[in-house]
GUZADO-593841 format. One record per residue (C-alpha): x, y, z. Coordinates in Angstrom, 2 decimals, padded with zeros to 5 digits. Example, Ala and Ser with C-alpha at 12.3 -4.5 7.8 and 13.67 -1.06 7.14 Angstrom:
2
        xx        yy        zz
    012.30   -004.50    007.80
    013.67   -001.06    007.14
//
This chain:
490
        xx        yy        zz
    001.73   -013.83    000.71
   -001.68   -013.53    000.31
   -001.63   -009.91    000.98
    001.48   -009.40   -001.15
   -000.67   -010.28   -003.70
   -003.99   -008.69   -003.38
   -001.58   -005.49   -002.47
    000.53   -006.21   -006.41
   -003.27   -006.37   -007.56
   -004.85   -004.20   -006.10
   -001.67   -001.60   -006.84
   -002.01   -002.73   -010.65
   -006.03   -002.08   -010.85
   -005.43    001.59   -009.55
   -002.63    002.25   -011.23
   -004.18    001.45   -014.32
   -007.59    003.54   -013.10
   -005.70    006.52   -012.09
   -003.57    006.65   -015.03
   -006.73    006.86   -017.17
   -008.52    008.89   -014.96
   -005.96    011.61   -014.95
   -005.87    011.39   -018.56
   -009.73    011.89   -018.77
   -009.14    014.97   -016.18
   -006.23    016.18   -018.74
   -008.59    015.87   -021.81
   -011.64    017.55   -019.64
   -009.12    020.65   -019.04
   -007.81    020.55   -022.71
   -011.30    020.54   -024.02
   -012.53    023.19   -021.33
   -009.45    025.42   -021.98
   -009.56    024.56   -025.96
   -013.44    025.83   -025.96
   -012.43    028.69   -023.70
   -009.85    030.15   -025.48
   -012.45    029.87   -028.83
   -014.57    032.38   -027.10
   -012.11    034.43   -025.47
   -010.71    034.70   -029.20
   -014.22    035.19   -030.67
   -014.88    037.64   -028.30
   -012.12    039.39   -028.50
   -012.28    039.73   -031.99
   -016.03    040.51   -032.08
   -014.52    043.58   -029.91
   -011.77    044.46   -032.32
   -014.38    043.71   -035.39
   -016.45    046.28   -033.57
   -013.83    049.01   -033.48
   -012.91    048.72   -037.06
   -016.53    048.63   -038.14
   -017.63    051.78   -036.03
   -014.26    053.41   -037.17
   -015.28    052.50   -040.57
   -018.40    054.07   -040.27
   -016.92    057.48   -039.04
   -014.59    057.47   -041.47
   -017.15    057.20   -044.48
   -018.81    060.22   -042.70
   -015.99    062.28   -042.17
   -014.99    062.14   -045.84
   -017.45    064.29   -046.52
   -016.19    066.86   -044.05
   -012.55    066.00   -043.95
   -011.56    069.73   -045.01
   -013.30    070.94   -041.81
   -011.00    070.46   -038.58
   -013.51    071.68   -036.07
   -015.91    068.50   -037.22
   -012.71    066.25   -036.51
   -013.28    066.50   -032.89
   -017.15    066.26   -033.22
   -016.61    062.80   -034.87
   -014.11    061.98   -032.90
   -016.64    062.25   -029.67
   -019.10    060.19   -031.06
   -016.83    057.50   -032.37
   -015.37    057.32   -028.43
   -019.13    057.64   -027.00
   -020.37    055.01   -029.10
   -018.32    051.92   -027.91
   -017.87    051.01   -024.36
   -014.42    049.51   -025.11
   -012.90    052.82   -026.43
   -011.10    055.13   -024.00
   -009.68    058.20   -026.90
   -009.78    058.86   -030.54
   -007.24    061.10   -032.37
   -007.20    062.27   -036.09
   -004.45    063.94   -036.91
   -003.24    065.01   -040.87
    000.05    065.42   -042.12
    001.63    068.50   -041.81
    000.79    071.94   -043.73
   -002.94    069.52   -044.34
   -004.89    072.64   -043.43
   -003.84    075.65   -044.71
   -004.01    077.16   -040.94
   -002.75    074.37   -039.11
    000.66    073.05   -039.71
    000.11    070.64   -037.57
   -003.52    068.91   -036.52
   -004.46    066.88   -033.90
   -008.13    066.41   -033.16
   -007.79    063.72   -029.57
   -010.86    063.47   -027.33
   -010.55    060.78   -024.71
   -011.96    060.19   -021.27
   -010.39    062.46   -018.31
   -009.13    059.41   -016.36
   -008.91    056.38   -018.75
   -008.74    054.30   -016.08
   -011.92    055.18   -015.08
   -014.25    053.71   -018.13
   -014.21    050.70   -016.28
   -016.35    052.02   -013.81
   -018.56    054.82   -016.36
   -017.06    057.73   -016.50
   -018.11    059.43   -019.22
   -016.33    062.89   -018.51
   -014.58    063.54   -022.18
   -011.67    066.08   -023.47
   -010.72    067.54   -026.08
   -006.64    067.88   -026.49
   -003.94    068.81   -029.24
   -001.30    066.22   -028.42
   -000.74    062.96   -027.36
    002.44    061.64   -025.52
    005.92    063.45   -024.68
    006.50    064.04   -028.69
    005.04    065.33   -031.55
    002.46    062.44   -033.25
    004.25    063.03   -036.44
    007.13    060.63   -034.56
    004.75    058.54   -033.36
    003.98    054.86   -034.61
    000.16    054.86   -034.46
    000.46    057.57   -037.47
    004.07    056.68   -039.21
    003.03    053.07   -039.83
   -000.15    053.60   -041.31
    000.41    056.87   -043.25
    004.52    054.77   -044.56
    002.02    051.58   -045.22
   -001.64    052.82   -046.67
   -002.96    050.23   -044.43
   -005.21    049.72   -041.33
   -003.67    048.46   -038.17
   -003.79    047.65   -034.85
   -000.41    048.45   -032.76
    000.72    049.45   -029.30
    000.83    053.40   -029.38
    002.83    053.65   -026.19
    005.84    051.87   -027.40
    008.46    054.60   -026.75
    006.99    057.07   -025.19
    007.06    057.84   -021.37
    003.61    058.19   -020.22
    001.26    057.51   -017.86
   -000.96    056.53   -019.52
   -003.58    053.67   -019.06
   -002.94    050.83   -020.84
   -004.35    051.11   -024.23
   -004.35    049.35   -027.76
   -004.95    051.07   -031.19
   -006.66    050.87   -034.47
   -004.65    052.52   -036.84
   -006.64    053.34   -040.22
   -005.70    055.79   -042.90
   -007.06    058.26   -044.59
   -006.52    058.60   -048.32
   -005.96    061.66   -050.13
   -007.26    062.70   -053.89
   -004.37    060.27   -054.92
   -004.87    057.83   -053.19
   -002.05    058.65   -050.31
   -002.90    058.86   -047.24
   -003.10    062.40   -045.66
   -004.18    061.60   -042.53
   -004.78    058.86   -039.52
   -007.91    057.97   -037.43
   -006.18    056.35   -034.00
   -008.73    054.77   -032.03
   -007.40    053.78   -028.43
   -009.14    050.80   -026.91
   -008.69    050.07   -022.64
   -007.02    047.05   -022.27
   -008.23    047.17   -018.83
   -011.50    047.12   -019.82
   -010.87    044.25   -022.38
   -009.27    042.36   -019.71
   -012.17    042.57   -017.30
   -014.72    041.62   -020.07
   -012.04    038.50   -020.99
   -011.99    038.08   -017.08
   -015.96    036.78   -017.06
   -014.97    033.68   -019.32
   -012.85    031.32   -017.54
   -013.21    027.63   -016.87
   -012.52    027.30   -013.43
   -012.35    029.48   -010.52
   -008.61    030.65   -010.33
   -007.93    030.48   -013.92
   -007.60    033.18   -016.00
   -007.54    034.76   -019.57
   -003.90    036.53   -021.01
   -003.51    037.80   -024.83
   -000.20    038.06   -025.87
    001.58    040.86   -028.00
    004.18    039.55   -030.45
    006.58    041.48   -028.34
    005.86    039.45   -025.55
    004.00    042.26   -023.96
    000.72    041.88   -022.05
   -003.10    042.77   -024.41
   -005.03    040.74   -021.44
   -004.03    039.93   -017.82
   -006.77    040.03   -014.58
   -003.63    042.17   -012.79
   -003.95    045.53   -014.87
   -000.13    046.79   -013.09
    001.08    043.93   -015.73
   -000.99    045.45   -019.11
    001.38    047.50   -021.97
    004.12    048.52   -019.97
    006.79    045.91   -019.75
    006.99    042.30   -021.92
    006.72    038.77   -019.84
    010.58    037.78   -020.40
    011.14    041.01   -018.23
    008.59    040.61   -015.76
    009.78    037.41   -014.80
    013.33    037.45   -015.97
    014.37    036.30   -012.11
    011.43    033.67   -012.31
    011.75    029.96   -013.23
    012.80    029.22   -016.85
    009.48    027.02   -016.77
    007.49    030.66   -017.31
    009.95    031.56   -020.06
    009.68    028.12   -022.04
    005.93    028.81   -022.19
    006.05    032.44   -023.26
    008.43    031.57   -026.09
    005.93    028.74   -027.55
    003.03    031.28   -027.17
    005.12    034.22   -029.17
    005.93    031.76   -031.43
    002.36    030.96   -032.50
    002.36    027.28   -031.42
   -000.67    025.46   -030.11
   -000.46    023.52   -027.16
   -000.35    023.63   -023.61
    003.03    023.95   -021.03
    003.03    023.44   -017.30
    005.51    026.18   -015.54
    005.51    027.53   -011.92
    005.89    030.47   -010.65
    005.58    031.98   -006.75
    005.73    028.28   -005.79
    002.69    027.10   -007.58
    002.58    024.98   -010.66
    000.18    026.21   -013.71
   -000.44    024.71   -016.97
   -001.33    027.31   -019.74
   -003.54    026.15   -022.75
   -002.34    028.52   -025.78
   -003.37    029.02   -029.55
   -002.54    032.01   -031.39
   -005.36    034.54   -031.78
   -006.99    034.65   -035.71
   -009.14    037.32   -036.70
   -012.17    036.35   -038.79
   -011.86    036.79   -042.22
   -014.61    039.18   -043.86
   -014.64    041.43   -046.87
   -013.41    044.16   -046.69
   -011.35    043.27   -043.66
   -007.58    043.70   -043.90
   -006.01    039.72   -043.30
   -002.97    041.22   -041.28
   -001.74    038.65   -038.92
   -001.42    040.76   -035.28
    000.76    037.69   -033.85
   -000.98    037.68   -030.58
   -001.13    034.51   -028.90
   -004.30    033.62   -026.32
   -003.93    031.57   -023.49
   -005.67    030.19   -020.43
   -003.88    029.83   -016.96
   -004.87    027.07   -014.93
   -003.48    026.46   -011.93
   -002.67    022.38   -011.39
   -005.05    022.44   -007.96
   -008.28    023.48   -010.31
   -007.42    020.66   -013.08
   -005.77    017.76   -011.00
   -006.97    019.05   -007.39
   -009.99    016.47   -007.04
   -008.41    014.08   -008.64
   -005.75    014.07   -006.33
   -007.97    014.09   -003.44
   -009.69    010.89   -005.15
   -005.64    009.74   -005.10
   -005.24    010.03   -001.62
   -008.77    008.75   -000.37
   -008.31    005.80   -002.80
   -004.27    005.49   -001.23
   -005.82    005.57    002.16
   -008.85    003.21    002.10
   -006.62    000.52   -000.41
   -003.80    000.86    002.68
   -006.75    000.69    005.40
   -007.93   -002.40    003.35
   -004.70   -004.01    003.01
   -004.61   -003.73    006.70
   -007.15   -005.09    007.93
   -007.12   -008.10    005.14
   -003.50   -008.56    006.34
   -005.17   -008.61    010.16
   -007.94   -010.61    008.94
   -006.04   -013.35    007.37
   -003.39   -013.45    010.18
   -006.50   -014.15    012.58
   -008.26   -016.79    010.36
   -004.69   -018.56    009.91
   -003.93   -018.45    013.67
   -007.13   -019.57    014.31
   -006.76   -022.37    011.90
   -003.03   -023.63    012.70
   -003.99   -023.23    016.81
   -004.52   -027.61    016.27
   -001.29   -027.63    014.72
    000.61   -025.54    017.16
   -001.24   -027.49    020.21
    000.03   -030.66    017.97
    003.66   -029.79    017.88
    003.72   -029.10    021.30
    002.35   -032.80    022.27
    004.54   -033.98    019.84
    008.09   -032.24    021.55
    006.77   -033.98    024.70
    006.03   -037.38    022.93
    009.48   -037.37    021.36
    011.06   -036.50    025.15
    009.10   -039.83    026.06
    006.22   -038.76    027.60
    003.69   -041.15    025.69
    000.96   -040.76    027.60
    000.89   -037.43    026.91
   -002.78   -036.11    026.12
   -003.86   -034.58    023.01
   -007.25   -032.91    023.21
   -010.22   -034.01    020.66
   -010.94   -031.55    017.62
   -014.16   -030.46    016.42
   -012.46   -029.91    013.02
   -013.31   -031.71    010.06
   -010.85   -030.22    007.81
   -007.56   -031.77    007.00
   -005.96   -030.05    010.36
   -008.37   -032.15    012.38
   -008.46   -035.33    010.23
   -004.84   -035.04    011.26
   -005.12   -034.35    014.75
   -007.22   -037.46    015.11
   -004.89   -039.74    013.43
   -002.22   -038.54    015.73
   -004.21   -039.28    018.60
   -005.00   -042.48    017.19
   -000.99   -042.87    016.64
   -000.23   -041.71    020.36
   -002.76   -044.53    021.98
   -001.11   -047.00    019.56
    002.11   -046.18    020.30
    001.66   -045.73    024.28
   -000.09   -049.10    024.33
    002.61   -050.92    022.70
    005.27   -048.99    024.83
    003.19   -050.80    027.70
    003.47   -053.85    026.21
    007.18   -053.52    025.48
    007.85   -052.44    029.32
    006.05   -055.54    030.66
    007.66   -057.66    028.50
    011.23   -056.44    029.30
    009.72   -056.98    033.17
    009.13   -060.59    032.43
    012.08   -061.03    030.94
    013.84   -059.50    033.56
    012.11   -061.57    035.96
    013.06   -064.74    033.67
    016.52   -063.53    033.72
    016.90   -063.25    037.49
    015.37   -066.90    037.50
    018.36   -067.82    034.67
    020.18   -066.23    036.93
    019.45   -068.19    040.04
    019.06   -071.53    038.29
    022.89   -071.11    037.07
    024.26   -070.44    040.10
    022.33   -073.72    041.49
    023.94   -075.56    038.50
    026.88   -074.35    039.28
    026.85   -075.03    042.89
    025.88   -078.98    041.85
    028.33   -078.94    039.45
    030.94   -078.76    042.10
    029.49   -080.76    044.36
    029.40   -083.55    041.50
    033.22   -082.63    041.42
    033.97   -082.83    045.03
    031.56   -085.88    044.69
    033.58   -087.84    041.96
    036.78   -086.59    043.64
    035.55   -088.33    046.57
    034.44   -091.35    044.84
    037.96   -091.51    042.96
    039.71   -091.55    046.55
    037.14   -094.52    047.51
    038.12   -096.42    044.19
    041.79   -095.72    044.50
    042.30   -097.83    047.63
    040.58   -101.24    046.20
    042.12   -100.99    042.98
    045.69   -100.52    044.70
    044.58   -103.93    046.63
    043.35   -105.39    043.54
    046.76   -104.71    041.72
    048.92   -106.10    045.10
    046.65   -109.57    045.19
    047.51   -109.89    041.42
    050.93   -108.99    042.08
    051.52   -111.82    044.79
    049.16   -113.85    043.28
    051.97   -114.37    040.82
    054.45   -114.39    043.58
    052.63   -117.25    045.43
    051.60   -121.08    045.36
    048.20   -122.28    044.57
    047.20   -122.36    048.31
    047.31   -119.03    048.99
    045.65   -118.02    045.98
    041.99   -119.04    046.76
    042.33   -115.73    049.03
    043.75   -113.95    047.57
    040.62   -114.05    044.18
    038.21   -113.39    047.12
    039.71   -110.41    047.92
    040.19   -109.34    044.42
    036.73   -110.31    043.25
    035.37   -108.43    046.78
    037.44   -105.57    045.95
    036.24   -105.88    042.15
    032.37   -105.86    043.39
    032.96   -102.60    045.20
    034.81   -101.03    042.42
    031.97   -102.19    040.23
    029.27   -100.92    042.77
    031.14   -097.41    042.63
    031.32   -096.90    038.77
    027.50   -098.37    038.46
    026.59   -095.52    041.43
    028.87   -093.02    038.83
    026.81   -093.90    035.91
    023.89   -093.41    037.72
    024.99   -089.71    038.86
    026.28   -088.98    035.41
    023.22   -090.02    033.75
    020.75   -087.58    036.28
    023.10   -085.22    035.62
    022.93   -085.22    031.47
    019.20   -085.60    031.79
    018.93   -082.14    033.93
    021.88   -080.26    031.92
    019.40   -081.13    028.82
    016.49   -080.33    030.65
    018.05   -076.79    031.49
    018.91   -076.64    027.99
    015.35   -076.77    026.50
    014.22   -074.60    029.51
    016.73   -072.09    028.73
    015.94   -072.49    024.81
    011.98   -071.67    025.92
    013.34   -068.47    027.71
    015.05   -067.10    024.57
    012.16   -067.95    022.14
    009.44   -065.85    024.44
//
């Protein structure tokens, strides 16, 4: 019970602990991933603010030249050689622009794309981007149908190889005010996504930036980056990864747990907001940034605190519950060793020992009155047993002393029997003298009173020698009596 008890408290305190300490763990993440995703936004958008500004800045200078293709490319170059994130840039014009060209397309980009991660610098000049003409193409219809700068995914559509790129769409405005022509400027997503890569709050965590589509901006796996959206990438995986993609898309903040290849993750999302600036165009992109955590690098400590704490409360329990079962043997050994006398004493063994305690506690207090009790009680047994041999012994005296009386009795019997025989014959004679002396004369009567008062005397002599017996006799019946009366009062 006492175990039970400490185990119901001890359960209680940890409970409680643990319940509060994995809250503090949850808040630690939450604030880690909140301040995280701050400065994978800020950084991101310091990159994108860097793009439009150096875009900007060509495009002011190429308004001066815009009538002169062959400087298209030139600016073009520098734009791409100035910013590590860029990988191309492509100014094209509507068609019949230049009087020569019915079509213009001024793209340098790097030879290999994928390569800028690692400093290639090797640039091209080309004509055309994609499978179809850019006139069909959404990183020039948008902004030349809107009059506004954008960023958009140019490979939506097409069938390329191409790296995975975003772009800044910006128009250029004609005499009217129209535009006339695009600036495209392709950013590597791979290289955005190993810059994002360096910020992350634990070791297996990771940064992702979400298209509105759904579609990959950021991801440490490069395979997953602008070609296919997350509902079909994992459209065979657990709804779980679904759930959380759809609250991301949706521009919620929050976090989800999901799993996926057999390991649980909790994502930390917030949808990504550009800074606001003058001269800055305040279109929403509808990306959403998140952080991936897996549950071993938020809760994995604090589950190894679970199961050390699990094990040493168990181990403690143990050896309390040990513990106490010793100190309670220990202390009801007297008692058992006291139960056992006691059987035996009940059997009738009163003499039965019962060893001293050194025990000053209530256990040994009550061992000594026992003992106490058992010397009592086996003296007084003795007492009783040699009594009940005395009496015994008086009995067998009764015993003896009856059958003497008895044996008197009937000699008295056979004695008085006797005597009445000896009586019989004088008193016969007596009544035959009276019975002639009636009959008879005066002379013969003188004998005849002789022998009645002779016969009379020994009649006389017999009852006074009866009254003598009967009176020895009453005097030792009553003596008996009192003797007997003595017997029964010890």
């Amino acid at each position: 019970m006492v175990v039970c008890a400490m185990a119901l408290l001890l359960m209680a305190s940890l409970a409680v602990m643990l319940h509060f300490s994995r809250k503090a763990v949850k808040y630690e993440a939450i604030h880690k991933a909140s301040q995280t995703l701050d400065g994978t936004v800020e950084r991101v958008d310091n990159m994108l603010l860097s793009v439009e500004q150096a875009t900007g800045n060509i495009y002011i200078a190429m308004l001066r030249h815009k009538d002169g293709p062959e400087m298209m490319f030139t600016y073009a170059s520098k734009l791409v050689e100035s910013n590590p994130c860029l990988v191309g840039c492509a100014i094209a014009f509507k068609e019949n622009y230049f009087p020569d060209h019915k079509f213009f397309l001024a793209y340098v980009h790097y030879a290999d794309s994928a390569d800028v991660a690692y400093g290639s610098k090797k640039l091209v000049r080309d004509d055309s981007f994609g499978d179809r003409p850019y006139t069909q193409q959404e990183w020039f219809t948008l902004p030349m149908e809107r009059g506004i700068p954008g960023w958009l995914n140019p490979l939506i559509g097409l069938n390329t190889d191409e790296a995975p790129i975003f772009t800044y769409s910006l128009p250029i405005p004609g005499p009217d005010g129209k535009p006339v022509g695009v600036i495209g400027v392709d950013v590597s997503l791979t290289v955005l996504s190993r810059i994002v890569a360096e910020a992350k709050p634990s070791a297996n965590s990771y940064s992702i930036l979400l298209a509105k589509d759904g579609s990959y901006i950021v991801h440490p796996d490069t395979n997953k980056l602008n070609h296919k959206t997350v509902f079909e990438l994992y459209e065979n995986a657990d709804p779980s990864v679904k759930e959380a993609a759809l609250a991301m898309v949706s521009g919620q903040t929050g976090y989800r747990p999901f799993r996926m290849d057999g390991t649980d993750y909790y994502v930390f999302y917030k949808p990504f907001e550009r800074a606001i600036l003058p001269g800055r165009t305040t279109e929403k992109l509808g990306w959403s940034a998140g952080i991936v955590y897996p549950e071993d690098d938020i809760f994995g400590d604090y589950n190894s605190l679970f199961h050390y704490v699990l094990v040493i409360a168990i181990a403690c329990l143990l050896l309390m519950f040990l513990l106490s079962w010793a100190v309670i043997h220990h202390q009801l050994k007297p008692l058992d060793i006291l139960a056992a006398k006691a059987h035996k004493i009940a059997r009738g063994n009163y003499d039965e020992p019962i060893p001293d305690c050194s025990n000053k506690d209530e256990i040994g207090q009550l061992q000594g009155n026992f003992k106490h009790m058992q010397q009592s009680l086996s003296k007084h047994i003795g007492e009783l047993e040699h009594l009940t041999a005395m009496m015994r012994e008086h009995g067998d005296e009764l015993r003896v002393a009856y059958e003497h009386a008895q044996k008197a009795d009937r000699m008295k019997m056979a004695f008085l029997h006797n005597m009445t025989n000896q009586m019989l014959a004088p008193a016969e004679a007596i009544n035959r003298d009276v019975e002639t002396l009636c009959d008879i004369g005066q002379d013969a009567s003188g004998y005849l009173v002789g022998n009645i008062q002779r016969n009379g005397n020994i009649i006389a002599e017999l009852l006074k020698n009866l009254l003598n017996i009967s009176d020895e006799d009453k005097i030792k019946e009553i003596s008996e009596a009192e003797t007997g009366k003595e017997v029964k009062h010890d």
